[in-house]
C-alpha atoms as a printed R data frame, in Angstrom:
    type eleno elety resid chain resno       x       y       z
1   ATOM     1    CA   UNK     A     1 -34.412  -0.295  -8.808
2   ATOM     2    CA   UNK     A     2 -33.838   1.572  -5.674
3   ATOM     3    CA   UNK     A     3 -31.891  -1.303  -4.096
4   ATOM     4    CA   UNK     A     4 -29.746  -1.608  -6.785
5   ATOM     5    CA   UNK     A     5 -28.773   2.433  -7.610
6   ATOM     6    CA   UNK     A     6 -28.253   1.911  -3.139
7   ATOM     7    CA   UNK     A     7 -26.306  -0.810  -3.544
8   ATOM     8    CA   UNK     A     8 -23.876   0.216  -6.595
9   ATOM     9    CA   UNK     A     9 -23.076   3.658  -4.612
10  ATOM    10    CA   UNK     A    10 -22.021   2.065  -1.571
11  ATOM    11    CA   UNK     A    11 -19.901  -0.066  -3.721
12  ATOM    12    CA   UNK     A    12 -17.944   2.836  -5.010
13  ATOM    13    CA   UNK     A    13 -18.493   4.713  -2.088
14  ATOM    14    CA   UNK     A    14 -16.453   1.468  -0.430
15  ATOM    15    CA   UNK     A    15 -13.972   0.803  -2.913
16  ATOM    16    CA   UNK     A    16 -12.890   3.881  -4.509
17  ATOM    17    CA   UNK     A    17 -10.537   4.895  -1.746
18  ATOM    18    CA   UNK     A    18  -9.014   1.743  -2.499
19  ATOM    19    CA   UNK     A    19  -8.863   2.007  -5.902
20  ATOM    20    CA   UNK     A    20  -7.415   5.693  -6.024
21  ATOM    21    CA   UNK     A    21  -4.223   4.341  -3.769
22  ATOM    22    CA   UNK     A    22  -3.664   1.280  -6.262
23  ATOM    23    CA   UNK     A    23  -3.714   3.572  -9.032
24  ATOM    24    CA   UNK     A    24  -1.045   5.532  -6.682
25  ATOM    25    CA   UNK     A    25   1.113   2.724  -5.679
26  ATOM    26    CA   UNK     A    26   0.863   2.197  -9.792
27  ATOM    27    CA   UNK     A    27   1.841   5.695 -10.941
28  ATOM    28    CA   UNK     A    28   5.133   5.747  -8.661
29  ATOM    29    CA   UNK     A    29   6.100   2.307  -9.558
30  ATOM    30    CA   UNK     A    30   5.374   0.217  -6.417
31  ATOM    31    CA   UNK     A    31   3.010  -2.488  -8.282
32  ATOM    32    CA   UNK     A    32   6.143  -3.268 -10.187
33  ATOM    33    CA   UNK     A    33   7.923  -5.103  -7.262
34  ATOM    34    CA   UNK     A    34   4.703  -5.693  -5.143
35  ATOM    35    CA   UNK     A    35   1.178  -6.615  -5.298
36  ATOM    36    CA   UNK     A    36  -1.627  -7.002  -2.824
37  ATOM    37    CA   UNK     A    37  -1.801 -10.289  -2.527
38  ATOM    38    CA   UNK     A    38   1.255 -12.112  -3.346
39  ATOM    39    CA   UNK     A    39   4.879 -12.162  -3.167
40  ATOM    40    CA   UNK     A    40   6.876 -10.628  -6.320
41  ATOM    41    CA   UNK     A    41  10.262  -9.274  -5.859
42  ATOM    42    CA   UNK     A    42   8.823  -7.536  -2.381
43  ATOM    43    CA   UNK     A    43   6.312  -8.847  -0.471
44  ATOM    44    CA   UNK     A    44   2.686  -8.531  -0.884
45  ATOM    45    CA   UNK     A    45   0.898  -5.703   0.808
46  ATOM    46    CA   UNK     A    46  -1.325  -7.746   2.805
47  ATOM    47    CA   UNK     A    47   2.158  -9.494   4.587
48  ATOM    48    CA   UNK     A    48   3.155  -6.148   5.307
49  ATOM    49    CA   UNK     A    49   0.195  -5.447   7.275
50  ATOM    50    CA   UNK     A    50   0.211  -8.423   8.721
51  ATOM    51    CA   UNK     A    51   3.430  -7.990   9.710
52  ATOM    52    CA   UNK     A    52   2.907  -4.231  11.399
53  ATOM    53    CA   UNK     A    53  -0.560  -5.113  12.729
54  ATOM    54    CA   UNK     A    54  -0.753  -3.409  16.068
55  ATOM    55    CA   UNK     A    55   2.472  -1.214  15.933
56  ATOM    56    CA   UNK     A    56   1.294   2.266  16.449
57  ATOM    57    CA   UNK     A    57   4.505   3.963  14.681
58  ATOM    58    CA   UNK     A    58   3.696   1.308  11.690
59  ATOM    59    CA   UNK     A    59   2.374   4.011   9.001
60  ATOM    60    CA   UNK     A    60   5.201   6.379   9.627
61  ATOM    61    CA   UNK     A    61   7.957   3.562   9.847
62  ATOM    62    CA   UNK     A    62   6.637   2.291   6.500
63  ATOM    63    CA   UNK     A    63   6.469   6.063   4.669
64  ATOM    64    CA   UNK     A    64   9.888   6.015   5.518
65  ATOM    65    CA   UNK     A    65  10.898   3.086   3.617
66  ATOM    66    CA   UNK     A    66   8.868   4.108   0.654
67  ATOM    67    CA   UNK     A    67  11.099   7.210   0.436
68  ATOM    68    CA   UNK     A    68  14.235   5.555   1.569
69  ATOM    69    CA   UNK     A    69  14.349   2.542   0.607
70  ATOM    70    CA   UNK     A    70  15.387  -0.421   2.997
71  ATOM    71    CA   UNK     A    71  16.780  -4.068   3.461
72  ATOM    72    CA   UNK     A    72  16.892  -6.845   5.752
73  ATOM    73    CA   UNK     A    73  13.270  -7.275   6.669
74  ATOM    74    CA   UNK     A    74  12.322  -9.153   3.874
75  ATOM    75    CA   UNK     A    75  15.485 -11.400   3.001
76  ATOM    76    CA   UNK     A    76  18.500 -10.459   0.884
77  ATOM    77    CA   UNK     A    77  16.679  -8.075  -1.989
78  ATOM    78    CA   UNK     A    78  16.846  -4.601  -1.061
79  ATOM    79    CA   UNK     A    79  14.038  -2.226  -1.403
80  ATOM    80    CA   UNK     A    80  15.835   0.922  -3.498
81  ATOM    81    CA   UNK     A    81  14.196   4.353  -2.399
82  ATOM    82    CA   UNK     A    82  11.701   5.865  -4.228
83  ATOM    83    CA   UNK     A    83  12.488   9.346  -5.668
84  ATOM    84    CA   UNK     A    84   9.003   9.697  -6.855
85  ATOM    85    CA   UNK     A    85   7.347   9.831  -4.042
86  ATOM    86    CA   UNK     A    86   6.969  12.925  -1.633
87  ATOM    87    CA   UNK     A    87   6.292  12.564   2.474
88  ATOM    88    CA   UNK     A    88   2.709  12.919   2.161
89  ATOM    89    CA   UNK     A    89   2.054  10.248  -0.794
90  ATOM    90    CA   UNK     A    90   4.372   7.942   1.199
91  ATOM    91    CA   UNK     A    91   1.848   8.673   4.074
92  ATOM    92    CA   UNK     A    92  -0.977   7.647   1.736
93  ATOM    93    CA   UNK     A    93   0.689   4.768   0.826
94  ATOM    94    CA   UNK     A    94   1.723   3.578   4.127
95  ATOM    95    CA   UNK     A    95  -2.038   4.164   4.960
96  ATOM    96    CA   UNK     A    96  -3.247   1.639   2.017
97  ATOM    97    CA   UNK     A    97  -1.033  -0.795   2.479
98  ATOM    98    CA   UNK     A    98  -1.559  -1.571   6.566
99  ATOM    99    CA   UNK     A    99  -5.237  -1.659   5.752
100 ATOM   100    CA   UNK     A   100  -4.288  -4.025   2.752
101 ATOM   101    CA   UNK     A   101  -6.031  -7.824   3.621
């Protein structure tokens, strides 16, 4: 019984940071053009990652584009900016989706 209470709070303990920024990225409207794991209008998160592993001004390059919007990196379909969203939830954002996988 021990095991299991252990192993259902690391669990949460794990995945509710995750969770919290999905329900983020769902309250301002990101999930509508992305998801995590696949291509919708945008790209999916874990591309994005992929494609900033490594680059140590990633995060802040990305909150950037959250607020502002953008085009060109992914193909013709511009990114429109994101009213919604102040500096620090782009921050959070930006954080979630370079750790996406």
């Amino acid at each position: 019984m021990k095991r299991a209470l252990f192993a259902l709070v690391a669990a949460v303990s794990v995945t509710a940071p995750a969770f919290a920024d999905l329900a983020l990225a769902t309250s301002k409207n990101c999930m509508a053009c992305h998801a995590v794991d696949k291509k919708l209008v945008g790209p999916a998160y874990k591309d994005v990652a992929a494609k900033y592993a490594g680059q140590k001004d990633a995060a802040d390059k990305l909150a950037v584009k959250i607020i502002k919007g953008g085009s060109g990196v992914w193909g013709a379909i511009p990114m429109p900016a994101n009213a919604q969203v102040n500096e620090a939830e782009a921050k959070k954002l930006a954080a979630w989706i370079l750790a996406a996988k």
